[in-house]
ZAMARGU-4260 file (C-alpha; in steps of 0.2 Angstrom, whole numbers, plus 5000, padded with zeros to 4 digits):
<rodrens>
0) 5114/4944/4945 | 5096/4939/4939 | 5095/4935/4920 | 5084/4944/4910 | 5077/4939/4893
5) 5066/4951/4879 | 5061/4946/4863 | 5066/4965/4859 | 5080/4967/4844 | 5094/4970/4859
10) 5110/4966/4865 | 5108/4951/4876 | 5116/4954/4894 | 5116/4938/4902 | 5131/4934/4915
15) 5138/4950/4910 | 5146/4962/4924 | 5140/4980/4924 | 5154/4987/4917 | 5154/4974/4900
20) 5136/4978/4899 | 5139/4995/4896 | 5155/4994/4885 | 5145/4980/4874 | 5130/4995/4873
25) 5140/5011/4870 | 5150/4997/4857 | 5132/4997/4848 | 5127/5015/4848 | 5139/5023/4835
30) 5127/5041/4839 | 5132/5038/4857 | 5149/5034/4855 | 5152/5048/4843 | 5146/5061/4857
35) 5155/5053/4871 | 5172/5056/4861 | 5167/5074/4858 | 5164/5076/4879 | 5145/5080/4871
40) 5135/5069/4884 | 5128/5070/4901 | 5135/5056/4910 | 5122/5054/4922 | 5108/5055/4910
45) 5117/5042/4900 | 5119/5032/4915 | 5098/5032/4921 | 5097/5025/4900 | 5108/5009/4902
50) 5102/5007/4918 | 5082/5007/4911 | 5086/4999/4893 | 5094/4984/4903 | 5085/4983/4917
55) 5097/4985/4931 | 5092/4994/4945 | 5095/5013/4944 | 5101/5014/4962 | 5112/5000/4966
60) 5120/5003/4948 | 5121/5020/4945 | 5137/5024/4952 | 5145/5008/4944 | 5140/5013/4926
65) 5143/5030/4926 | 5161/5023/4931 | 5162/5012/4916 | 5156/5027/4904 | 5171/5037/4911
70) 5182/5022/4905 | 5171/5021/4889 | 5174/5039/4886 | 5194/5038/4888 | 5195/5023/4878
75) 5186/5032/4862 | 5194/5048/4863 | 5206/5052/4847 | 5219/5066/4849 | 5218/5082/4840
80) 5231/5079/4829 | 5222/5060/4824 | 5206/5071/4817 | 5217/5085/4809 | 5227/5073/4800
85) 5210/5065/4792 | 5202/5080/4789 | 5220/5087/4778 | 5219/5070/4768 | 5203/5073/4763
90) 5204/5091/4763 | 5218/5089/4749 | 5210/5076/4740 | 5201/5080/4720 | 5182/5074/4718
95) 5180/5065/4704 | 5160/5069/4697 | 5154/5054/4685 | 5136/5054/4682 | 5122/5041/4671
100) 5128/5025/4683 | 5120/5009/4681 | 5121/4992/4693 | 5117/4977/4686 | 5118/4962/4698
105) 5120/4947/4689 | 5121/4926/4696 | 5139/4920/4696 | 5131/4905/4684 | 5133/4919/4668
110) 5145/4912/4655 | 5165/4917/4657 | 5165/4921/4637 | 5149/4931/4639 | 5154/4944/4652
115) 5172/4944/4643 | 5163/4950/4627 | 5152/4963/4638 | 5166/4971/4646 | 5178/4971/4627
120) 5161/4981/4620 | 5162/4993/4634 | 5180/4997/4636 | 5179/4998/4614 | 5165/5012/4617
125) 5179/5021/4629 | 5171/5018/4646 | 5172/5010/4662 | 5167/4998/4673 | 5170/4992/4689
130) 5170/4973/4692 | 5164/4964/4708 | 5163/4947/4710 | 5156/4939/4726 | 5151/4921/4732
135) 5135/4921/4721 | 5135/4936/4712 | 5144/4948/4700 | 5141/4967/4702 | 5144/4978/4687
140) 5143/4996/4686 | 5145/5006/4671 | 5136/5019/4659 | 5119/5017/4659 | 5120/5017/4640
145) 5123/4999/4641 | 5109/4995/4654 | 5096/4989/4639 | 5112/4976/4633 | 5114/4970/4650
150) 5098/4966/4654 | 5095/4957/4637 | 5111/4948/4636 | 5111/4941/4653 | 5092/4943/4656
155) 5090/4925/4667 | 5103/4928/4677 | 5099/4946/4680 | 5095/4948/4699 | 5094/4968/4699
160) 5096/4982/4692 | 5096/5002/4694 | 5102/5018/4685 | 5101/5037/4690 | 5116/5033/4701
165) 5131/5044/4702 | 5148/5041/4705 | 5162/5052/4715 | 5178/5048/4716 | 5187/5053/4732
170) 5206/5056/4725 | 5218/5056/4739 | 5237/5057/4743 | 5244/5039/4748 | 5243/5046/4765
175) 5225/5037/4768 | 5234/5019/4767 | 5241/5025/4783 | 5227/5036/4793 | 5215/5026/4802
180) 5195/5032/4800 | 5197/5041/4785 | 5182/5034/4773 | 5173/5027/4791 | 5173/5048/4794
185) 5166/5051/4775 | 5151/5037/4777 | 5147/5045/4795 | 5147/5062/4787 | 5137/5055/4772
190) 5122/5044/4783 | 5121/5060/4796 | 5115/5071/4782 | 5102/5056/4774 | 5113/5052/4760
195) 5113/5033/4756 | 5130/5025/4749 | 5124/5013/4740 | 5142/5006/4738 | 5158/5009/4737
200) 5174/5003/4729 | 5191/5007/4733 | 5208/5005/4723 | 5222/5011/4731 | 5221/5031/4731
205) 5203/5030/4721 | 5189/5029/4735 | 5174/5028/4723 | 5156/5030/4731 | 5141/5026/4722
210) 5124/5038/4727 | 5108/5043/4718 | 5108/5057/4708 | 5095/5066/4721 | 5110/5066/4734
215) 5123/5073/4721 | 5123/5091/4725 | 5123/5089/4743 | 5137/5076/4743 | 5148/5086/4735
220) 5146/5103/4746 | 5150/5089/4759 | 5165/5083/4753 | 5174/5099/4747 | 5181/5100/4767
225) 5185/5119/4764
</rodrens>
């Protein structure tokens, strides 16, 4: 097999037999995938695409990727009852609507006492706040009411920050804890239709998703699943 080499963002297929080659590609192309499980696809123009985007010859392979789409197809195909299952969960589930979010994104090097006193003055003023702490930073999201006090109080260590942002909060049965795909269906349904998440945080049954408030109306005709 002859090695090829691009300095084109792709897969690299090096010593790879046909069939990996196109299991590692249809792996990477979640639009692809999607319509090979809903039998939405013409195999043998898929095929003449691997062949060209890898550049394997389209005669001596054809047959040989076409095979391996076949087995593609079988290995992502979901029963019936897999996608009625996730559409009742979500179908019965409540949306919770919470609009004027801010994110402030703050160093990890801010004071212990200092966010301690921030989130006492928050939960005092009777609202929320979700928490989350990574390597290097720590996420906040709250009112944006308290953006200004945010921004002043931890001013050199504040990394970023934005408001306009909404929050819905996708209520559901303890059911999702079992069901595989639920929220990866919701974030597929959301990017198909140009809605950015700009995150999400889940806690148990809650599945909170943050969006700007230009995406609140559509997001929410989505997510009624009537």
């Amino acid at each position: 097999m002859k090695h090829f080499y691009s300095t084109r963002p792709k897969i690299q297929l090096v010593n790879m037999s046909i069939a990996e080659q196109v299991k590692e590609y249809i792996d990477s192309k979640p639009s692809i995938k999607s319509c090979l499980k809903l039998d939405l696809i013409n195999f043998s123009s898929l095929s003449r695409l691997i062949a060209e985007e890898n550049h394997l010859d389209k005669k001596s392979s054809f047959d040989a990727i076409l095979v391996a789409i076949r087995r593609a197809q079988e290995r992502t195909k979901v029963s019936p009852d897999h996608d009625s299952r996730i559409r009742k969960i979500l179908r019965d589930s409540k949306l919770e609507i919470k609009t004027g979010i801010c994110i402030c994104v703050l160093s990890s090097k801010i004071s212990d006492s200092g966010l301690a006193k921030l989130l006492e003055k928050i939960k005092d003023e009777g609202e929320n706040y979700h928490l989350i702490q990574g390597s290097q930073t720590i996420t906040i999201y709250t009112s944006s009411q308290f953006m200004k006090k945010i921004e002043s109080t931890f001013s050199p260590y504040l990394l970023y920050s934005k408001k306009s942002l909404v929050q819905i909060n996708l209520r559901t049965s303890d059911e999702i804890m079992k069901a595989q795909g639920v929220m990866g269906f919701v974030f597929s349904l959301l990017g198909e239709n140009n809605i950015n998440v700009v995150d999400c945080i889940t806690s148990w049954t809650d599945n909170i998703l943050i969006i700007e408030e230009k995406d609140v109306a559509k997001s929410i005709s989505l997510l009624k699943f009537e």
